[in-house]
LOLUMGU-187086 format. One line per 2 residues: for each residue x, y, z of C-alpha. Coordinates in steps of 0.05 Angstrom, whole numbers. Layout:
N
X/Y/Z  ... $
REM end
This chain:
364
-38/-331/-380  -13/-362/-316 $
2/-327/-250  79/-341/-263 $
88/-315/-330  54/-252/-312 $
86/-230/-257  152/-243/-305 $
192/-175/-311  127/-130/-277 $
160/-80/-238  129/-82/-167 $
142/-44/-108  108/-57/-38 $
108/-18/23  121/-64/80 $
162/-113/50  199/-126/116 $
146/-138/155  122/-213/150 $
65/-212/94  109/-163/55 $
174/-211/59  139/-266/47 $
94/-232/-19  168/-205/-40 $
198/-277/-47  139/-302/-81 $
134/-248/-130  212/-250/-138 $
206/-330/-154  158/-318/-215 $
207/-269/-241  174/-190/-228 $
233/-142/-204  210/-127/-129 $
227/-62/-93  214/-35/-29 $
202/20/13  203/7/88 $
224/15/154  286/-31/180 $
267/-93/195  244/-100/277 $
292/-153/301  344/-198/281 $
291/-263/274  246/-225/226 $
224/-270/163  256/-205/119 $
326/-216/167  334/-292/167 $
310/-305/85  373/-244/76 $
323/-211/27  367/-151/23 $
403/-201/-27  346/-200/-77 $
291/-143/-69  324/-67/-90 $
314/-41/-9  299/32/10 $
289/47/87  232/99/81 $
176/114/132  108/123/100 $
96/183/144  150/223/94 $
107/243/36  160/264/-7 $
213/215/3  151/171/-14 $
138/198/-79  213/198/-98 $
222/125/-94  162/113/-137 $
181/164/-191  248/125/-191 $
221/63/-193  160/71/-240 $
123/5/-215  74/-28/-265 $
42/-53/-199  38/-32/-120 $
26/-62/-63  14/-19/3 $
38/-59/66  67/-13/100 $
25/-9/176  18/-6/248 $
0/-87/252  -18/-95/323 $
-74/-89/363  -48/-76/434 $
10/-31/412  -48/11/380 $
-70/22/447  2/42/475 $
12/88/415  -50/112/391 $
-21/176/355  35/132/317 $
-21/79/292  -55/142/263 $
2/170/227  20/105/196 $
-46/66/174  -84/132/163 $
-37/185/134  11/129/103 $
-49/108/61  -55/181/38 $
15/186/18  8/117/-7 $
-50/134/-50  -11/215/-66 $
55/168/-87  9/126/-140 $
-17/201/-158  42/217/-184 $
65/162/-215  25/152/-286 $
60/85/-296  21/51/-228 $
-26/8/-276  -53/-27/-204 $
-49/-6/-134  -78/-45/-83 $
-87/-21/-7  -73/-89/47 $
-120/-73/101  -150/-124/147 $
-205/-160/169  -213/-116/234 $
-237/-58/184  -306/-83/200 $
-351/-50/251  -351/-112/286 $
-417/-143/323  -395/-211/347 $
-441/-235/290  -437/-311/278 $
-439/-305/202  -380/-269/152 $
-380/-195/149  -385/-173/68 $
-348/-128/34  -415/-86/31 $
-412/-83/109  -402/-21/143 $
-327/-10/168  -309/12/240 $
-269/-5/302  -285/5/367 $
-193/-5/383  -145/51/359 $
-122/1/302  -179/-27/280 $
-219/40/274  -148/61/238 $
-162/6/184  -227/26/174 $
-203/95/157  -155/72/112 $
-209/30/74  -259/101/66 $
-188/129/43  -178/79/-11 $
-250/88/-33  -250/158/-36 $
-187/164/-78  -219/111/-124 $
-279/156/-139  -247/222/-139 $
-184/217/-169  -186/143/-204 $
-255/138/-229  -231/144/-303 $
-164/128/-294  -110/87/-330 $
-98/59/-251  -144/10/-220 $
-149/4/-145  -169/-42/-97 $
-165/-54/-25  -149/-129/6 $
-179/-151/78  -149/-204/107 $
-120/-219/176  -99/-274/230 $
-41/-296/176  2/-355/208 $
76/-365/177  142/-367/203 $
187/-325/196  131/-275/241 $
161/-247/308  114/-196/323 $
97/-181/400  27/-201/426 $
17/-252/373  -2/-320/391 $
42/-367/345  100/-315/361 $
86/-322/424  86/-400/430 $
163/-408/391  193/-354/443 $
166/-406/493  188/-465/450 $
253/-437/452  263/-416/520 $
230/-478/546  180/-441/577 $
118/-442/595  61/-400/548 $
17/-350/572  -48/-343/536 $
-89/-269/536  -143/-284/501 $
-158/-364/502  -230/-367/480 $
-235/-312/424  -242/-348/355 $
-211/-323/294  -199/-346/221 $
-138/-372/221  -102/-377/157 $
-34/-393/123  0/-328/102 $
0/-355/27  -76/-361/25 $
-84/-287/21  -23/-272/-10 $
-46/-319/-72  -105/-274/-70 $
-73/-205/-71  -28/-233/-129 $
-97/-261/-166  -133/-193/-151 $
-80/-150/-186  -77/-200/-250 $
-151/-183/-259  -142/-119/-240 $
-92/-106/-285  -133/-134/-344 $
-198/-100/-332  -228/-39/-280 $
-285/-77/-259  -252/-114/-208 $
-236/-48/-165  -270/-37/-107 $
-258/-80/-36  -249/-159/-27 $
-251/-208/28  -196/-261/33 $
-206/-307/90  -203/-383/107 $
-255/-437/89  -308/-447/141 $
-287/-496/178  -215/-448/198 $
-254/-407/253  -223/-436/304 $
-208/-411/382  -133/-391/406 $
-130/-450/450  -146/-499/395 $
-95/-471/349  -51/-468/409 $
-66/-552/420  -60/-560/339 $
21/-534/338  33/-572/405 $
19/-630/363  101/-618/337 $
117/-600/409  122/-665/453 $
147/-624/507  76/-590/519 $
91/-528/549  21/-506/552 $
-12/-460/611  -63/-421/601 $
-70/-369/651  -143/-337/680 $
-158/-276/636  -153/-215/660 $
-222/-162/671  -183/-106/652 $
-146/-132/587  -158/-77/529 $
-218/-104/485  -221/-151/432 $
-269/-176/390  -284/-246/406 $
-312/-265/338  -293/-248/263 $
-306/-289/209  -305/-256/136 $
-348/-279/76  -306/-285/12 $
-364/-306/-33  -347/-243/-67 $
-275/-269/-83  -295/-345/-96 $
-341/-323/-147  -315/-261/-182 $
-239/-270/-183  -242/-355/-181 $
-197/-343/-118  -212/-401/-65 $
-170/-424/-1  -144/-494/-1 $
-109/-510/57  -144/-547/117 $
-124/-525/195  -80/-584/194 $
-41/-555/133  -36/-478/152 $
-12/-506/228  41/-562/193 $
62/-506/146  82/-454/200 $
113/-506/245  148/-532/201 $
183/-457/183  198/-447/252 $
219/-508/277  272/-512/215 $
296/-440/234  292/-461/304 $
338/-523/295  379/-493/231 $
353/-551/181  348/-514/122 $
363/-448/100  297/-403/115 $
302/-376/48  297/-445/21 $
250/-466/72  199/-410/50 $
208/-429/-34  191/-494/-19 $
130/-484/17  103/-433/-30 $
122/-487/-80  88/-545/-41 $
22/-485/-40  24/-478/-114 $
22/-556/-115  -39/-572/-65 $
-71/-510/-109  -68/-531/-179 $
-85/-605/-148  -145/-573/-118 $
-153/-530/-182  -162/-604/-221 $
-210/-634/-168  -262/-569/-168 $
-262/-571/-249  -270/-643/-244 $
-333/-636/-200  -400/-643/-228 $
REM end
């Protein structure tokens, strides 16, 4: 069965689904034809991917905060989802540090009532838990962390993603063990699309200076990451509840990160968008020594993914970079309608993936 006809008529909700991976998941899901609810807090400005796409038009909306239990549980009983998604979070590092107690409450307890929602819900067939690639106890290693690697976090939010990953593991073995719901979590992070306006992010960042005609500030020049399209992962969360949904074996945790070659520095993704800017508005300013820390290298092994669920990237660092300047350059400018900006590049990724689908069969 394809991806397209299954998601046809599934009943999905997502927590999260104004926030960017969550908007942009919605319009995917809603293209192949599942009926998409969410639960979530209002959107956080009026240039939010949720705002400018005018999802409200499409996805059944309900402004909930994870942190209420019961209103929690409501929506799902009224709902009665074949399939959830848990979004909902505290995204950013540095506000973690500002608001320690908030990032608690929302990536530790919202997984709980997350996980208490599904609980109660006996038609959840698959619920899968979007974490992050900062779960990891991270050492700075030069090679991919595995799933099998311990979790951690020596920042408020990333220790708070590593709590919500021993969360989603202990529900699995104490309460869906030998249950009709399979669950999974999803790490991921570094996601580049537009449509994201989130403070202290890098790309984010750079358009507020595009549009300002400013010069940009960079924190953090040198740390490396593994930058990656916002569709990359997204394909895989979608391919991971498929599988899920046709057999238990594929519960547990997954990696879904970049190709190899993606682990690139801030300043070199910086250089790769100012390739659409011929203004070049870069300045880099001297780090500060007293900057909150950051890890200054994460790379994730998805060998796990590649193998087991036939899930593979297939975008270059050329394509992720053209793909999000592209989105917010047309917003930018008003080219295109951002909804229709967005459905054609998931269509053009569905494209350079079946094409890249053909080539790996082909291969001897």
């Amino acid at each position: 069965m394809t991806e397209s006809r299954f998601w046809n008529d599934k009943r999905v909700i997502i927590t999260g689904h104004t926030g960017f991976k969550g908007s942009w998941l919605s319009i995917w899901l809603h293209r192949y034809g599942a009926a998409v609810y969410g639960y979530a807090l209002k959107p956080r400005n009026e240039s939010d991917n949720y705002v400018v796409c005018r999802l409200e038009t499409i996805i059944r909306n309900e402004e909930g905060d994870v942190r209420d239990p019961s209103h929690l549980k409501a929506v799902f009983k009224q709902v009665n989802p074949d399939i959830a998604f848990h979004m909902a979070a505290q995204p950013l590092v540095l506000e973690s540090y500002r608001d320690p107690h908030y990032t608690y409450e929302t990536n530790v307890m919202g997984t709980v009532n997350f996980f208490e929602a599904v609980r109660s819900t006996p038609s959840v067939r698959v619920a899968i838990n979007i974490t992050s690639d900062k779960c990891y106890e991270n050492k700075d290693w030069i090679w991919g962390y595995r799933e099998s690697d311990a979790v951690g976090g020596r920042d408020p939010y990333s220790s708070s993603k590593g709590c919500s990953e021993i969360i989603t593991a202990a529900y699995m073995n104490s309460f869906f063990n030998n249950s009709e719901t399979r669950v999974a979590s999803a790490r991921a992070g570094n996601c580049i699309g537009a449509g994201d306006w989130a403070e202290d992010r890098i790309v984010p960042d750079y358009f507020r200076a595009f549009k300002k005609k400013a010069p940009l500030a960079i924190r953090n020049p040198n740390i490396t990451r593994p930058w990656q399209h916002v569709l990359e992962p997204l394909a895989g969360y979608m391919r991971l509840a498929m599988k899920l949904h046709e057999s238990n074996r594929y519960s547990g945790s997954w990696n879904f990160g970049p190709k190899d070659e993606m682990n690139f520095s801030v300043v070199d993704l910086v250089r790769a968008i100012q390739r659409f800017d011929t203004q070049g508005r870069l300045q880099i300013l001297p780090e500060s020594p007293d900057k909150p820390h950051e890890a200054k290298l994460l790379k994730l092994d998805i060998s796990k993914a590649v193998n087991l669920l036939k899930w593979q990237p297939v975008l270059s660092f050329d394509d992720a970079v053209g793909f999000t300047a592209n989105g917010y350059l047309n917003d930018i400018e008003g080219k295109q309608a951002p909804l229709d900006n967005r459905i054609e590049t998931i269509e053009s990724y569905v494209s350079k993936s079946m094409m890249h689908s053909k080539m790996a069969e082909a291969a001897p």
